[in-house]
C-alpha positions in Angstrom: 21.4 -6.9 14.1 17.9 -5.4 13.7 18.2 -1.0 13.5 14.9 -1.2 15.8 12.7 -3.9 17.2 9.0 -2.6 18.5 8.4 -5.7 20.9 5.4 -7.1 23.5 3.3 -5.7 21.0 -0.4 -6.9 19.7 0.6 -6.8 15.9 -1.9 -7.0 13.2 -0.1 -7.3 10.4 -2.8 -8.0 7.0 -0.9 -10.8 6.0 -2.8 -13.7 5.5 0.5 -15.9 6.3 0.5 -14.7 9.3 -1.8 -12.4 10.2 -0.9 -11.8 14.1 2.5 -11.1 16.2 4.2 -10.0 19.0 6.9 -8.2 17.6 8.6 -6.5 14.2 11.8 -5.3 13.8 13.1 -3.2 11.2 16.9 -2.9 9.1 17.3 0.0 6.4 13.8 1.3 6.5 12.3 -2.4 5.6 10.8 -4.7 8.1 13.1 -7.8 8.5 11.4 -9.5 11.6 7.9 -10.4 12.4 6.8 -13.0 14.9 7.4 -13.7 19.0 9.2 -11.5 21.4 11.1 -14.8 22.3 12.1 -15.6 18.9 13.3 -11.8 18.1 17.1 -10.9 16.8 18.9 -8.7 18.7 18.2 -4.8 17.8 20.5 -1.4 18.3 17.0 0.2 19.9 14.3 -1.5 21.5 10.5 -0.4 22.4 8.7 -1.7 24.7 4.9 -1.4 23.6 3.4 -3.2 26.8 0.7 -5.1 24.5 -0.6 -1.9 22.2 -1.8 -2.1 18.8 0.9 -1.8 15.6 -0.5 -1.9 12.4 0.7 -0.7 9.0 0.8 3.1 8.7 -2.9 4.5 7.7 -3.0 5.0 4.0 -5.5 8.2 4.0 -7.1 8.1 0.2 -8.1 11.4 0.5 -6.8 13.8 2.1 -7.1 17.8 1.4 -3.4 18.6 2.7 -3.7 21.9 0.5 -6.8 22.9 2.4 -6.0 22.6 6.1 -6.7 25.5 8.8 -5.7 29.1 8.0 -4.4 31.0 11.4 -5.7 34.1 9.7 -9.1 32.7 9.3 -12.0 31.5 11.7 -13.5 27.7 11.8 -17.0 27.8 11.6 -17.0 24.2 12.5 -20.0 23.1 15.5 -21.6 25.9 14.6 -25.1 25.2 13.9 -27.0 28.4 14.4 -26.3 31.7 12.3 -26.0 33.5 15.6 -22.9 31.5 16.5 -22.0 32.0 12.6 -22.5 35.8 13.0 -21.1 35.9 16.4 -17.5 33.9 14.9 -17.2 36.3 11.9 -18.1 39.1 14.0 -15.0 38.2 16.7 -12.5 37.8 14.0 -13.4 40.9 12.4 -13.3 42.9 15.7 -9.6 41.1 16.9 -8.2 42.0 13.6 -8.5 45.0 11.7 -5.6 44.8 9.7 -6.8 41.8 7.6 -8.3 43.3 4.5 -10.9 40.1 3.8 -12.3 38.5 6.5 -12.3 34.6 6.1 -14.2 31.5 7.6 -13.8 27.8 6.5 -16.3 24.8 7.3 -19.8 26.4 7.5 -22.5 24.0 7.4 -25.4 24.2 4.6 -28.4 24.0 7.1 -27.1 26.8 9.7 -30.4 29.0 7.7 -33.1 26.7 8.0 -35.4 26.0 4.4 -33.0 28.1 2.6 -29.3 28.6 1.4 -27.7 31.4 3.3 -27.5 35.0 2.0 -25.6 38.0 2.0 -28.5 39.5 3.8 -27.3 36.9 6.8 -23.8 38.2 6.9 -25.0 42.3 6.9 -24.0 44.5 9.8 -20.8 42.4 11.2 -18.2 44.6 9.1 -17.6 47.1 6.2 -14.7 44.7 4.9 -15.3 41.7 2.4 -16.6 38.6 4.1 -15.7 35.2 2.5 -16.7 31.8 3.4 -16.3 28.1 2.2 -18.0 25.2 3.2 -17.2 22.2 4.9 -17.4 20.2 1.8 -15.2 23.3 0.0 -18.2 23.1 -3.0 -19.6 26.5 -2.1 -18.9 30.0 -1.4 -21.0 32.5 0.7 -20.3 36.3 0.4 -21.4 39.7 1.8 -22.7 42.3 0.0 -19.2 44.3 0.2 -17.5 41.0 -0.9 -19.8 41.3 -3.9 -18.8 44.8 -4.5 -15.3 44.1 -4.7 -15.5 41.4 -6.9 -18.2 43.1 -9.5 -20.4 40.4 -9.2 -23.2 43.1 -8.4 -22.1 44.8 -11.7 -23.5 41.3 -13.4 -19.6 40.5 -13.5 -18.3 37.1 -13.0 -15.4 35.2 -11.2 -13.4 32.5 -12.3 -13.6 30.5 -9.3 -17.5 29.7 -8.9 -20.8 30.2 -10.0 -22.9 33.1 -8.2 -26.1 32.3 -7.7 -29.0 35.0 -8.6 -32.2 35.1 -7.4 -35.3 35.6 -8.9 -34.9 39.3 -10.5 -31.8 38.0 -11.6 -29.6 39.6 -8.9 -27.1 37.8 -6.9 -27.5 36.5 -3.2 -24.4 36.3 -2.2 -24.1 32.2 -2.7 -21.5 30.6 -5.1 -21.5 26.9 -6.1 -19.5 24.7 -7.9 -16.3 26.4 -6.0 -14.2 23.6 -5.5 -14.3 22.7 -9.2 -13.7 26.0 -10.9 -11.4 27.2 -8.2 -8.5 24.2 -9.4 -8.5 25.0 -13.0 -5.7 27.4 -13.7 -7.9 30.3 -14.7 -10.0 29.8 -11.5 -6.9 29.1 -9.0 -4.8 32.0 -10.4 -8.4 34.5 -10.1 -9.0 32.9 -6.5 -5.4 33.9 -5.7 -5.6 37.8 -7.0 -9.1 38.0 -4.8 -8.6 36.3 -1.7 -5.6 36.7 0.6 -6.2 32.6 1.9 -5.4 31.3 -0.9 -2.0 32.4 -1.8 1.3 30.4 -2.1 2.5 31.1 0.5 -0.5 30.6 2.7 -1.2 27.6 1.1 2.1 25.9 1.5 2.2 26.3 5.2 -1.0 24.6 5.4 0.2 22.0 3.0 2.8 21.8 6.0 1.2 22.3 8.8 -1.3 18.8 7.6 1.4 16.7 6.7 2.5 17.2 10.9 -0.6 16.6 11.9 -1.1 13.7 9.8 1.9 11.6 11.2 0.6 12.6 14.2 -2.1 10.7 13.7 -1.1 7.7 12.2 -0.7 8.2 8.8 2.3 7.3 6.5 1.0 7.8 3.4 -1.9 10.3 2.1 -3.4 10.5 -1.1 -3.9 14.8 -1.7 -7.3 14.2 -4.1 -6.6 17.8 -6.3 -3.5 19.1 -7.1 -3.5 21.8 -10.0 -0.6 21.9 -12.1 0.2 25.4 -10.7 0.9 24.3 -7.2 3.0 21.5 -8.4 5.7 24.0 -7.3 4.7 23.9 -3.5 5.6 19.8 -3.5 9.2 20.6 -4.8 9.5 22.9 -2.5 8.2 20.7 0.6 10.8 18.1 -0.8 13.7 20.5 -1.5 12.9 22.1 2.1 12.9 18.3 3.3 9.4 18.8 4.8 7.6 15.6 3.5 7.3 13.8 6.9 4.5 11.5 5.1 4.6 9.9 1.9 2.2 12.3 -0.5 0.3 10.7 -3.8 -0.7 14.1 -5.2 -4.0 13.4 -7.6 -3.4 15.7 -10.5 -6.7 18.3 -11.5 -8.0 17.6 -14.8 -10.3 20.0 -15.7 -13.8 19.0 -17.4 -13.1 21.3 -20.6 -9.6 20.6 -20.8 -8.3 19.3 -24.4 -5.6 16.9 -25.7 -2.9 19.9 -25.2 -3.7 19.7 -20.8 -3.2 16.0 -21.1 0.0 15.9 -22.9 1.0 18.5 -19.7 -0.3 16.6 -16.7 2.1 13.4 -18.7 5.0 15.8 -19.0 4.8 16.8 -15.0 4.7 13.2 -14.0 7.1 12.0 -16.2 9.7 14.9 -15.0 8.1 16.3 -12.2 9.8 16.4 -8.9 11.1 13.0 -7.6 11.3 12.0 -4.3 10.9 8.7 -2.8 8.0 9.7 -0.5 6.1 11.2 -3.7 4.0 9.9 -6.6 2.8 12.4 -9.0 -0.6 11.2 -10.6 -3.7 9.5 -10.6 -5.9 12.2 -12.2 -8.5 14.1 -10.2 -12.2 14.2 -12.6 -15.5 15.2 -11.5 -18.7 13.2 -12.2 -21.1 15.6 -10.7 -20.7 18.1 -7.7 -22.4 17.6 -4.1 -25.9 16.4 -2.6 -26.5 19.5 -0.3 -26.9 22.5 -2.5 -28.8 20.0 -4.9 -25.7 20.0 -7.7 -25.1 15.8 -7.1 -26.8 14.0 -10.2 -29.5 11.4 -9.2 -31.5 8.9 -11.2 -34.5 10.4 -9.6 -35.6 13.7 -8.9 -34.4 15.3 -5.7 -36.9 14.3 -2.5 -38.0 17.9 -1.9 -37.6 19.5 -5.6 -39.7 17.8 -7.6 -38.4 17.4 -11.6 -35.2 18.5 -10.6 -32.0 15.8 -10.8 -28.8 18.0 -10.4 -26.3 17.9 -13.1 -23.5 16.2 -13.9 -20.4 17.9 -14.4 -19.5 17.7 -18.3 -22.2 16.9 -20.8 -23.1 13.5 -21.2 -20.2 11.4 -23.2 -17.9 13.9 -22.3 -16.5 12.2 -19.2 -16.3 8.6 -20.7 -14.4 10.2 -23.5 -12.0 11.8 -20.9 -11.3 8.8 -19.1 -11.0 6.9 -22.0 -8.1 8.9 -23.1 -6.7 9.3 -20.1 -7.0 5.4 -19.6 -5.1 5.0 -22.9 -1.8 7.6 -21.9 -1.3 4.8 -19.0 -3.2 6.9 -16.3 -5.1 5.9 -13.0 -8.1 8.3 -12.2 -9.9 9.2 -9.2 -13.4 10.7 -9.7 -15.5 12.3 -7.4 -19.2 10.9 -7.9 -21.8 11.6 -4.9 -24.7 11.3 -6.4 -26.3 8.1 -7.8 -26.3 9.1 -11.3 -22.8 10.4 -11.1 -21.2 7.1 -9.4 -23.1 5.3 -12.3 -21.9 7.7 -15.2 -18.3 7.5 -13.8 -18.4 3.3 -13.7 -19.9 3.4 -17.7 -16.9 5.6 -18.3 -14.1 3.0 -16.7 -16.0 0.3 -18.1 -16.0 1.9 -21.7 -12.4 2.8 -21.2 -11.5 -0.7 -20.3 -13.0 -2.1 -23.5 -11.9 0.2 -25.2 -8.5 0.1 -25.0 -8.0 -3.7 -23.3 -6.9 -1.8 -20.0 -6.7 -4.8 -17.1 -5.7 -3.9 -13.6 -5.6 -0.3 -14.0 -7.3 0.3 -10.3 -9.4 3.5 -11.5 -11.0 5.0 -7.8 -14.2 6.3 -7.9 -14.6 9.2 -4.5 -17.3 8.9 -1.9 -20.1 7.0 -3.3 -22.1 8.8 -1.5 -25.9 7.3 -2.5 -25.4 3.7 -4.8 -28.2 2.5 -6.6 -28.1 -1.2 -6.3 -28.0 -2.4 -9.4 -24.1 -0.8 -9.8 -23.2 -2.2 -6.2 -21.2 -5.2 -7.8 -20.0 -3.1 -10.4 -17.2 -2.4 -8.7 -16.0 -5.5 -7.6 -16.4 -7.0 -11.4 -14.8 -3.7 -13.1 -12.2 -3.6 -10.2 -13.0 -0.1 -8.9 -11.5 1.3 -5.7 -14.3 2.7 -3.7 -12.6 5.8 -2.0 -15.0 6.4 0.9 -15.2 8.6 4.0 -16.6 7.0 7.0 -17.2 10.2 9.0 -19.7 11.3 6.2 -22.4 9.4 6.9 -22.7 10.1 11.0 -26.1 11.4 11.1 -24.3 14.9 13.0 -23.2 15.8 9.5 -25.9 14.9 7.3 -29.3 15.2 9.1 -31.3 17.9 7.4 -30.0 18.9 4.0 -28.5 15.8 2.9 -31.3 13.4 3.9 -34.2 15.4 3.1 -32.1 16.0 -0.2 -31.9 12.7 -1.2 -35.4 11.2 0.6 -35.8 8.7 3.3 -36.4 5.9 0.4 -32.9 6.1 -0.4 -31.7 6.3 2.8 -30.2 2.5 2.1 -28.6 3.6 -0.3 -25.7 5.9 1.7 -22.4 5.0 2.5 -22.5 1.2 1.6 -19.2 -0.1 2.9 -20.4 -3.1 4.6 -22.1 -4.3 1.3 -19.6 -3.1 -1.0 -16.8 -4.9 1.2 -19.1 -8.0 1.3 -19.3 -8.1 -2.7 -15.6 -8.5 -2.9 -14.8 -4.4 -3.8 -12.0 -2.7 -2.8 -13.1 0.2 -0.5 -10.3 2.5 0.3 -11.1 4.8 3.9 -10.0 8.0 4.4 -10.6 11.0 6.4 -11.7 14.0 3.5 -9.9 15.9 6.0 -10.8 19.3 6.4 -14.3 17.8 5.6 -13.8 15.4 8.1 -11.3 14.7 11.3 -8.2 14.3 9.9 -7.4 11.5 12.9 -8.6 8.0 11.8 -9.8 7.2 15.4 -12.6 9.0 14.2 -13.1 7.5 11.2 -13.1 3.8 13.1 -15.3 5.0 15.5 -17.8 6.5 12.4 -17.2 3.4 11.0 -17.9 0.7 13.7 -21.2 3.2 14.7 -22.3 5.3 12.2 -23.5 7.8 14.8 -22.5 11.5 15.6 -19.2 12.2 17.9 -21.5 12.0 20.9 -22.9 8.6 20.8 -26.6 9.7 19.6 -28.6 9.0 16.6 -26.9 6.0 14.9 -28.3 5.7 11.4 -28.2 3.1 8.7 -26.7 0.9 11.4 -26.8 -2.5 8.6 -23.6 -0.8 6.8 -21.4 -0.6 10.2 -18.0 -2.4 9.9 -16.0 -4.1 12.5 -12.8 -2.7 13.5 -10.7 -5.0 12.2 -13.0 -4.5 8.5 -12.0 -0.4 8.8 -8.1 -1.5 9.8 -8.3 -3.1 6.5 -10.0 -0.1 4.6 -7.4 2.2 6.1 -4.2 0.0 5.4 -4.0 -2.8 3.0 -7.1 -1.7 1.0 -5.1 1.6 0.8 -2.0 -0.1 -0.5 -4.0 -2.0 -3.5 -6.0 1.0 -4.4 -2.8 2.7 -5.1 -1.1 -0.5 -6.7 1.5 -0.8 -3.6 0.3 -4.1 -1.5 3.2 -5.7 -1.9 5.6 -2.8 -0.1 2.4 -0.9 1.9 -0.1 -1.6 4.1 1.2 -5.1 5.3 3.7 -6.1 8.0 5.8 -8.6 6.4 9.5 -9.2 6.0 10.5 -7.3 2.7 8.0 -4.4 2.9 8.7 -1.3 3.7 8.8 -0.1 7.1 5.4 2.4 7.3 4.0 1.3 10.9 2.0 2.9 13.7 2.0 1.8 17.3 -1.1 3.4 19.1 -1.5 4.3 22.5 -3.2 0.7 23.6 -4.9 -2.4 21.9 -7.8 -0.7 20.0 -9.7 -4.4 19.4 -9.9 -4.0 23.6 -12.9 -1.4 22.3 -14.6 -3.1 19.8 -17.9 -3.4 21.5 -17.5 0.2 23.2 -16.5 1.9 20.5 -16.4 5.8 22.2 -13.7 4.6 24.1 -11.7 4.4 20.7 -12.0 8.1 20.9 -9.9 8.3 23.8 -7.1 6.4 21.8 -3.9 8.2 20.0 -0.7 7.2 18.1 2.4 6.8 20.1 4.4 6.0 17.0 4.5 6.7 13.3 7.2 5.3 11.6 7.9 6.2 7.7 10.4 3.8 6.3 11.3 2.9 9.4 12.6 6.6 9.9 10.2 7.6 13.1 8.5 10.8 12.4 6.5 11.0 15.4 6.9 9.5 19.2 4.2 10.6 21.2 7.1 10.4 24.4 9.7 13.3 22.8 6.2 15.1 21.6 3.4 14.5 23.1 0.1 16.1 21.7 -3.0 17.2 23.7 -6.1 15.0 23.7 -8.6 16.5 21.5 -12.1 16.8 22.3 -14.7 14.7 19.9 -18.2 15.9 20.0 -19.8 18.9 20.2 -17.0 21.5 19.4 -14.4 18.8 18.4 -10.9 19.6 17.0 -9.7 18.8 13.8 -6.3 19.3 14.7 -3.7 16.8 16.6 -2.1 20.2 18.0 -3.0 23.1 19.4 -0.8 25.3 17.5 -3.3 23.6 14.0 -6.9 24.3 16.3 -8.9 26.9 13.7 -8.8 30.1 15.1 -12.5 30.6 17.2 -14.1 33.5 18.8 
């Protein structure tokens, strides 16, 4: 007898034996029955899914768990103007004068028009430290009093970034190159004796607070892109704490300048790390370059609007090829973020070297966004077999009109966000939210990817790389599963694998040519081996809002807190 049989359902299962059914059941965590209703075994439970979707739990490649929302800082997200900035920061600050640093996450690099933002920008809203990250988490903006504090206006500096000066050599109140410098152990343990957001304990309950929101959604497994060896910890803990709702593949932070000593400890912590059966320790997490928008992304060519300038790319030239190499060697997968076009191409000569090298076959290296591909490495990754780990909510146009695409220039506009042509070539392209970049909810990212237009319907840009529905199923499921070398138990309803399955609130193929109505779509079960961690009809969460001021969280008690 069958532990639970989901029945009179539309199941698209990935299997090319047989690639639709009616229903699946499920004994000891695996699926043991897919095909008709008629035909099914007997079960101890039974749901009734009255034709809606099941697929295989989302596999999110990359997904910043460790990031999430802080409740004692405010979302800047939607706002577009550096009144509503200023007005935000201004509200927190005024609601609560007990915090001693005044935080704000997800501020957008255009909100100063022609210019990066300032301290100047953020004067007269309080006498207390103001800090504030990105959406993309690659830059810092500061006020003058946060400079103070940290003795950057002595000509000090900080672990955790580098502060921009201007042109008397004084600093404005910008920091780039955050998100790298902030994971190494000298910059995380400096970020954590400066700023009140990022301590353990803060961190862990948003590490906590993103795994509920991401069974929520969907997802049954989630690939967290940058884990430093110092917060290790904070995954025993979920585990011992029993907390790990969703399976977790933590991506370990290698550091650029880190030597054969690091490498021998990131082997050590997945070799006797903690254990669980919902956690993998490893790949490795390397930079190629930084981001497009503050002009830190490496390109072939010069920048569109700064002329004999290329970016940079994150170690000096060799020194990443010899680092994957290595790693390649001690048996490791890596994941590298490369946005620019001369950073995805520096990170594919690396895997290809590494390959050679060592005679490496099937060792599934991922390269992270793939932001703008020149075309001559397009069918690089099918022939090296790279894992394209790509984001489709990046490219609507409500994120990157302005900075990124005058960044990059309108004659490499074809070149963003291929994943129709890399799909077509034969590569494996593995979707995923970026979440807090992006939505965490992969309704979003189908609807990004079947339109490549903003939340509200407008502006649809670079329309040739749209995907059908059932191409971004794929991306999010069994593309997942063989990025991460687990299609034969993930990302496939078959008898024998394990039981990871979503049911969502109706048939989401019903949508394919009105794709806004996928918005109005949620999960009504997430199952992790077979074990249901979510059921919309004992929790129910409330309908976010997509567009304009949309919501990142599946829960009210996750929404960012906004003036």
């Amino acid at each position: 007898m069958l532990d639970l049989l989901l029945t009179r359902a539309t199941v698209r299962t990935f299997d090319p034996a047989q690639p639709w059914a009616e229903a699946v059941g499920i004994t000891d965590g695996r699926i043991s029955y897919v095909g008709s209703a008629a035909d099914a075994p007997a079960a101890r439970r039974t749901r009734d899914l009255d034709g809606a979707l099941v697929t295989p739990g989302v596999i999110d490649s990359h997904n910043h768990l460790l990031l999430g929302f802080d409740a004692d800082a405010v979302s800047l997200e939607g706002a577009e103007t550096l009144e509503e900035v200023r007005r935000r920061i201004k509200e927190l600050a005024d609601r609560r004068p007990e915090l001693d640093w005044i935080c704000a996450e997800n501020a957008v690099y255009s909100v100063v028009h022609g210019r990066r933002p300032n301290a100047r920008d953020l004067a007269g809203l309080t006498d207390r430290p103001v800090f504030v990250t990105t959406y993309d988490q690659h830059s810092v903006w500061l006020n003058e009093a946060a400079l103070r504090v940290l003795g950057i206006n002595d000509g000090g500096g900080i672990p955790w970034g580098n502060p921009e000066l201007d042109a008397d050599g004084r600093p404005t109140g910008w920091v780039t190159d955050f998100y790298t410098s902030a994971m190494t152990t000298a910059g995380l343990a400096g970020l954590q004796r400066d700023i009140p957001m990022y301590s353990p304990d803060r961190r862990y309950r948003k590490f906590l607070s993103s795994l509920e929101m991401a069974t929520a959604t969907g997802i049954t497994t989630v690939v967290e892109p940058q884990v430093p060896l110092a917060e290790v910890p904070l995954l025993d803990r979920a585990i011992r704490e029993g907390k790990l709702s969703s399976r977790v593949i933590a991506a370990l932070f290698h550091p650029v300048d880190a030597d054969d000593a690091f490498r021998r400890e990131l082997r050590d912590a997945v070799d006797h790390g903690p254990s669980h059966d919902r956690l993998r320790l490893g790949p490795i997490k390397l930079y190629a370059d930084d981001v497009i928008e503050p002009h830190t992304a490496w390109m072939l060519d010069d920048y569109a609007n700064r002329p004999g300038h290329r970016g940079h790319p994150s170690a000096a030239l060799g020194e990443l090829t010899r680092i994957v190499t290595e790693l390649d060697r001690l048996g490791f997968q890596t994941h590298t973020h490369a946005t620019g076009d001369g950073g995805i191409r520096l990170a594919l000569d690396a895997i290809e070297h590494a390959a050679r090298a060592n005679g490496t076959t099937d060792r599934r290296h991922g390269i992270v966004h793939v932001e703008c591909l020149d075309p001559a490495d397009l069918p690089r990754f099918r022939e090296l077999g790279v894992t394209a780990a790509m984001q489709p909510r990046h490219c609507s146009p409500d994120l990157v009109a302005g900075t990124w695409m005058e960044n990059v220039g309108e004659q490499r506009w074809d070149r963003a966000w291929r994943f129709r042509s890399l799909m077509e070539s034969g590569a494996h392209v593995a979707l995923s939210s970026d979440w807090q970049v992006g939505e965490m909810d992969p309704v979003v990212g189908f609807y990004s990817s079947l339109t490549r237009a903003g939340l509200d319907g407008s502006d649809a840009w670079t329309p040739a790389e749209r995907l059908t529905l059932d191409q971004a199923l794929r991306g999010y499921t069994a593309e997942g599963a063989w990025a991460w070398h687990a299609e034969h138990e993930l990302g496939v309803i078959r008898p024998g694998a394990l039981a990871d399955l979503v049911a969502w609130s109706g048939n989401l193929y019903d949508h394919e040519q009105d794709p806004a109505a996928l918005l109005e779509h949620r999960v009504a079960l997430t199952l992790v081996g077979g074990e249901v961690v979510h059921d919309a009809d004992v929790d129910p969460a409330p309908v976010p809002v997509y567009g304009g001021q949309s919501h990142c969280s599946a829960h009210d008690s996750h929404a960012p807190a906004e003036g």
